[in-house]
C-alpha positions as CSV (number, residue, x, y, z in Angstrom):
1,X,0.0,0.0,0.0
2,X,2.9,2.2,0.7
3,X,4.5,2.1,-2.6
4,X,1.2,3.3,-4.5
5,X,0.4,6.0,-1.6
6,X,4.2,7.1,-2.0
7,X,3.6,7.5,-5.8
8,X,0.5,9.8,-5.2
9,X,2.6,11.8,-3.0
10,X,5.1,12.6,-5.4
11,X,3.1,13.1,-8.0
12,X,0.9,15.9,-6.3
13,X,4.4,17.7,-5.0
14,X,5.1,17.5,-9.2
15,X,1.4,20.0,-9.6
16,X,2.4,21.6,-6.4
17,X,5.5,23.1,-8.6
18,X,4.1,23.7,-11.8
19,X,4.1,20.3,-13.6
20,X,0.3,20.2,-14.4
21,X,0.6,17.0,-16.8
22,X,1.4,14.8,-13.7
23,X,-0.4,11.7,-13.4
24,X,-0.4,8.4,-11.5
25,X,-0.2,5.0,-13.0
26,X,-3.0,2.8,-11.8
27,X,-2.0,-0.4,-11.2
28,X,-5.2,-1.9,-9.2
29,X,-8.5,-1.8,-8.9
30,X,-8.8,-1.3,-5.1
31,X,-9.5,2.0,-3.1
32,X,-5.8,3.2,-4.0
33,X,-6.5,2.8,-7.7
34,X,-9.7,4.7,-7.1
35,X,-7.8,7.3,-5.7
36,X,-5.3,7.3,-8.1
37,X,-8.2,7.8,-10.5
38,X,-9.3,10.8,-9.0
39,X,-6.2,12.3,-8.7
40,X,-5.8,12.0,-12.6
41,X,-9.3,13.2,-13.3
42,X,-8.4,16.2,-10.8
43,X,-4.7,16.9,-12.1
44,X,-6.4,16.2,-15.8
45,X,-9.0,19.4,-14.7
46,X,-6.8,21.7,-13.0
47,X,-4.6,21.8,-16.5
48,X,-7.5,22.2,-18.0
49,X,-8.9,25.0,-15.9
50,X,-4.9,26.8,-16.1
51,X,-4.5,26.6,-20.0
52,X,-8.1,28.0,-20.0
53,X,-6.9,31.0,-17.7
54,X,-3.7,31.1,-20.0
55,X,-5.6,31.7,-23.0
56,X,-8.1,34.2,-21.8
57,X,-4.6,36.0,-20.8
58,X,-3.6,36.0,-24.2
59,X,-6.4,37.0,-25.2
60,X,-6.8,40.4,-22.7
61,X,-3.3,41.1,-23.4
62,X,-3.7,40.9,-27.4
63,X,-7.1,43.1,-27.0
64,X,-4.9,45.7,-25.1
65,X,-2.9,46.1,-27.5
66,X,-5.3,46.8,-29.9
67,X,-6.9,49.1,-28.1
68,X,-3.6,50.8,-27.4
69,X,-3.0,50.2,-31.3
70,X,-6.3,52.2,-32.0
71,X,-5.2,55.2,-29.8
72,X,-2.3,56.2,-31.2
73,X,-4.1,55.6,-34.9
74,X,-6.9,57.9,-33.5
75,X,-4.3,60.5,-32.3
76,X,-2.5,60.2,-35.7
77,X,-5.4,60.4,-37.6
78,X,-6.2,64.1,-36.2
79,X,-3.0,65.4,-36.6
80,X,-2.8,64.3,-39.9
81,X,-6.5,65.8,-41.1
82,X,-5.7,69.0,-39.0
83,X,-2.6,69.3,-41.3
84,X,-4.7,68.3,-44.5
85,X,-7.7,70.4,-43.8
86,X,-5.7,73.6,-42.8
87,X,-4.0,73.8,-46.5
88,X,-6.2,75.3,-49.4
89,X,-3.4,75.9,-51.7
90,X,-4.5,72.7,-54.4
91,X,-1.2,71.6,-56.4
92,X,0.4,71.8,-52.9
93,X,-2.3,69.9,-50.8
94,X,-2.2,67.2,-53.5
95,X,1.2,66.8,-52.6
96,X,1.0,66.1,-49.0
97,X,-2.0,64.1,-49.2
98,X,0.1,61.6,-51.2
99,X,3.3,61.9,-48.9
100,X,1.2,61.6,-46.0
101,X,-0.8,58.7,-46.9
102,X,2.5,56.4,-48.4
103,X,3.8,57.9,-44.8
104,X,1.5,56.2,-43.1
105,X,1.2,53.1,-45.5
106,X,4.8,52.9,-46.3
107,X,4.6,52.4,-49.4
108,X,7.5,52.4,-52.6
109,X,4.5,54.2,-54.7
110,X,1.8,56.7,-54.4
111,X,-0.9,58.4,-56.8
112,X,-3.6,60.8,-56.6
113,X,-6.1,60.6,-59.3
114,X,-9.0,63.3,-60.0
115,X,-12.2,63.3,-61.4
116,X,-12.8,66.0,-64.6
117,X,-15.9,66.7,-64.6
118,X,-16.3,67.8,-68.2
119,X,-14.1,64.8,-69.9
120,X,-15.5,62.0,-67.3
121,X,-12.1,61.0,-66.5
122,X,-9.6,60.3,-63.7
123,X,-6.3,61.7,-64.3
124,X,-3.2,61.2,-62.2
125,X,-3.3,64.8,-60.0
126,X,0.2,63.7,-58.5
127,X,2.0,60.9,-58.1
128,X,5.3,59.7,-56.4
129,X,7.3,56.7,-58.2
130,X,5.1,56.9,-61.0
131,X,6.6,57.6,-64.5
132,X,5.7,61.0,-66.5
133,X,4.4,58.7,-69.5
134,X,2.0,57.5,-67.2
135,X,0.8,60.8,-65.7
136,X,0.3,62.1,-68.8
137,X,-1.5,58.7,-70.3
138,X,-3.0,57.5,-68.0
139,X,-7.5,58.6,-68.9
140,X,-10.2,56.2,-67.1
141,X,-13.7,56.5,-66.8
142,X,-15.7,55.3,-64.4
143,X,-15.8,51.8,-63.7
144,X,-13.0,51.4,-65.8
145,X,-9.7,49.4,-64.3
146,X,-9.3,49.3,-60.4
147,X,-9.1,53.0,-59.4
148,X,-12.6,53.4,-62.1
149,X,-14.2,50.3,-60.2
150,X,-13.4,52.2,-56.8
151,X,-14.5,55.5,-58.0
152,X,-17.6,54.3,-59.3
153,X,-18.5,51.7,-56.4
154,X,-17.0,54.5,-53.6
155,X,-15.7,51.3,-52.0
156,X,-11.8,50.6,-51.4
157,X,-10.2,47.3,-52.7
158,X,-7.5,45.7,-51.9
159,X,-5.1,43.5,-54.5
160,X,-1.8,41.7,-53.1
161,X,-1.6,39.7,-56.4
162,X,-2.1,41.6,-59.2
163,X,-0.3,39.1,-61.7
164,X,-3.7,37.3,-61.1
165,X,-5.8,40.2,-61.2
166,X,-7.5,40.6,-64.6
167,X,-8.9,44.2,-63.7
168,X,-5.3,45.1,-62.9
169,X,-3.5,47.4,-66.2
170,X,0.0,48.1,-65.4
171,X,1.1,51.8,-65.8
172,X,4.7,51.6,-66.6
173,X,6.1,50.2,-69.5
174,X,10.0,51.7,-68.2
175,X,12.3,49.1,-66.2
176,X,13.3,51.9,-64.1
177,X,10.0,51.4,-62.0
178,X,9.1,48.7,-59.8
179,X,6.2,46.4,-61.3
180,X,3.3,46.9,-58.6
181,X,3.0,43.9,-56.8
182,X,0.3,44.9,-54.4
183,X,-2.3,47.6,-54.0
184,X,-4.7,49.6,-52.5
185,X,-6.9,51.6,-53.6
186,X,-9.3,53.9,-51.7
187,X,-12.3,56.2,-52.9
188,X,-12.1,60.5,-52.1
189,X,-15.6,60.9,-51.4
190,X,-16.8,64.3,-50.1
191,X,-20.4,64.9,-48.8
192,X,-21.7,61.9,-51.4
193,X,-19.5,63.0,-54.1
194,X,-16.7,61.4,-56.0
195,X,-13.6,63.2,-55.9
196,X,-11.0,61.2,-57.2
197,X,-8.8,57.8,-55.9
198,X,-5.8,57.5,-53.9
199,X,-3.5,54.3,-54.8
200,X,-0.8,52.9,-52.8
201,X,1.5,50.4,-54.1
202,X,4.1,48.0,-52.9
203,X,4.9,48.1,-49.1
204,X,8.3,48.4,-48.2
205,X,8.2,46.0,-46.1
206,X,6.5,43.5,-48.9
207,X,4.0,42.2,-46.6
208,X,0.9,42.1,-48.0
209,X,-1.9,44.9,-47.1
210,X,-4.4,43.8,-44.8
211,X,-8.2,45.5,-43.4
212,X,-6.6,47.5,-40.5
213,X,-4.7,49.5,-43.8
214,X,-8.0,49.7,-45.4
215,X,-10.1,50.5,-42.0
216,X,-7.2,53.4,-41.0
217,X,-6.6,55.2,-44.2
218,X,-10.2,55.5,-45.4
219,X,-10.6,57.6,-42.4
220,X,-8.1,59.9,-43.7
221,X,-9.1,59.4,-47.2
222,X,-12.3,61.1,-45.9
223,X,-10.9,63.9,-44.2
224,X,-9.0,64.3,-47.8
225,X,-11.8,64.9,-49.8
226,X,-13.3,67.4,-47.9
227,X,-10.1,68.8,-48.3
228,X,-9.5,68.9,-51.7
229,X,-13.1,69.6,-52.5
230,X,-12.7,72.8,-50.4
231,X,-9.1,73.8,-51.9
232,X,-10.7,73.2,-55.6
233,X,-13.9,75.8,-54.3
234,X,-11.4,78.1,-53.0
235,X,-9.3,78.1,-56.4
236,X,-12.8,78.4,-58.3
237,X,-13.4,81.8,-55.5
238,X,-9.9,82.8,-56.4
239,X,-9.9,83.0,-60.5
240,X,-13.4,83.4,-61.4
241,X,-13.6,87.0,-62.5
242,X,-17.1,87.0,-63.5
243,X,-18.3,86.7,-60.1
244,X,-15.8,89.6,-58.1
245,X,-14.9,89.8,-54.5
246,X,-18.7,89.1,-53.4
247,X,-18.3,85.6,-54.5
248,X,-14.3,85.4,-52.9
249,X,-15.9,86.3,-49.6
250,X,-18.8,84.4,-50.0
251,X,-16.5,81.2,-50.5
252,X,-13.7,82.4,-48.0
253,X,-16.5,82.1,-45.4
254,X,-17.8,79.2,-46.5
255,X,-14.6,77.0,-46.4
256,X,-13.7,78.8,-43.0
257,X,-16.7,77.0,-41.8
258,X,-16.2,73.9,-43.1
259,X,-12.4,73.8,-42.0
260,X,-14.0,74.9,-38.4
261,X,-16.3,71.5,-38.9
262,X,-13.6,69.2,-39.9
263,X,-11.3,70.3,-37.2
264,X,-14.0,69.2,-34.2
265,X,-13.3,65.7,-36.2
């Protein structure tokens, strides 16, 4: 009786210091055995009951750090449209909404495309590691290729294979710029209205882009529009002579208030 007594013994001082896959061999039938078999069936629970608390950890731990993840994206996010909305110069907000958003992305490419309202077309309003031939080529309508399907749709879309992609029509046709391997592209929309697309192209890191990309930059691809809607009504205030300085004021107050609007955003 000693010996299987002994071997409970050491097998609880084993769960006593951590080793929770201890067990007993049974070796009878008798009230030992028994005992043996509860000590399994308890040693077989408390594991259970640990890796359950281990894994609700993991879990806690991983949603705090997406929640500390969404803070700082949050905090970024209004910097970023404070800087965006406060501009109303257009050739050089174009500019920083690209650098911004491949800033944020990390991207090897970057393009801006806008809609003309008389041709029907998106044309590339600026565009970083893109090739002249295909800023000054590059005419889609709506619907047409990826950046028409996402101005026409006002939905974002991601590609990270565009080999296999048949709405995917490459750009460059020069060996001096990288093939684009992955995308994404996201809709301006301002108040309903399409303004244009923003692509990104290739991250640096070559990982593929993934929802939190989408989620976080068509918050900022919001903020954007407005933006660029409002610089392109200021420009209109600034060179239509037909109209004089009522209609300059008229618009100079107008944007004032929207940039007062955005900036509570």
């Amino acid at each position: 009786i000693a010996r299987p007594i002994n071997k409970l013994v050491q097998a609880a001082k084993k769960i006593g210091k951590g080793d929770l896959g201890a067990r007993v061999k049974i070796t009878s039938r008798d009230e030992v055995g028994e005992l043996g078999e509860v000590f399994n069936e308890m040693s077989k629970r408390l594991s259970g009951s640990f890796q359950s608390l281990e894994e609700k950890s993991t879990l806690l731990t991983r949603a705090k750090e997406d929640l500390d993840q969404r803070v700082l994206d949050l905090q970024m996010l209004q910097r970023l449209s404070t800087k965006i909305s406060s501009n109303l110069e257009r050739e050089e907000l174009l500019r920083l909404i690209v650098e911004l958003f491949m800033e944020v992305a990390q991207v090897e490419k970057g393009s801006l495309m806008l809609w003309h309202q008389k041709k029907k077309r998106l044309y590339i309003a600026y565009g970083i590691g893109i090739s002249e031939e295909a800023k000054k080529r590059l005419r889609l309508k709506s619907g047409e290729g990826i950046a028409g399907q996402v101005f026409e749709k006002k939905k974002p879309m991601i590609i990270n294979d565009t080999l296999r992609d048949r709405s995917y029509k490459p750009l460059e046709t020069k060996k001096k710029f990288h093939r684009t391997e992955t995308l994404l592209a996201l809709p301006l929309v301002a108040k309903g209205e399409g303004v244009g697309v923003i692509t990104l192209s290739n991250k640096v890191s070559r990982q593929p882009f993934i929802r939190r990309d989408e989620e976080l930059l068509s918050t900022l691809a919001s903020h954007a529009a407005i933006a660029i809607q409002n610089a392109m009504l200021y420009e209109q205030a600034i060179h239509d002579g037909l109209t004089g300085l009522y209609a300059h004021t008229f618009f100079q107050n107008y944007l004032e208030q929207e940039l007062t609007k955005a900036s509570r955003y």
